[in-house]
C-alpha positions, 0 to 999 in steps of 0.5 A, spaced: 399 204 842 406 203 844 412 209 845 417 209 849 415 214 853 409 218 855 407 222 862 403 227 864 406 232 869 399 238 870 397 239 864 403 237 860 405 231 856 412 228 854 413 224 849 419 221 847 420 215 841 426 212 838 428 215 832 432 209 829 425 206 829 420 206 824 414 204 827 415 208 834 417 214 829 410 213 826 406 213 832 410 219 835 407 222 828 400 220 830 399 222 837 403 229 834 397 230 830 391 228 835 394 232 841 396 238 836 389 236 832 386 238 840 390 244 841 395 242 845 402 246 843 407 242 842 414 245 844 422 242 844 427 244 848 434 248 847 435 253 850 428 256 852 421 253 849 420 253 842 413 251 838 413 246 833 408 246 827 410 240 824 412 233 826 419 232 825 422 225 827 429 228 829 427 231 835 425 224 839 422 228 844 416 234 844 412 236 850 406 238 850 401 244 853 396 246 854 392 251 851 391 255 858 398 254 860 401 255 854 399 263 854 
């Protein structure tokens, strides 16, 4: 699976995909659904950390945390 950029810091995920590409974007979807499927709290940033329920491919970036760290 390819997507621009996946890294782990501790027990959180970044995933970052282009959003002008259909293929990245889909499988940006995809790893959305297994890690929230997991438990994982998917979050973006603004100004301070906001939980996403549902993929938005705008984004084109979502950090991922942990059940225990996210509270």
């Amino acid at each position: 699976m390819y997507l621009t950029e996946v890294s782990g810091e501790g027990a959180k995920i970044v995933l970052v995909w282009k959003r002008d590409d259909p293929e990245d974007v889909e499988k940006a979807r995809a790893f959305f659904t297994k890690q929230t499927r997991q438990g994982w709290l998917a979050v973006k940033q603004n100004r301070r950390p906001q939980r996403i329920l549902e993929f938005n491919p705008e984004y084109g970036k979502i950090w991922f945390v942990a059940m225990s760290e996210g509270g």
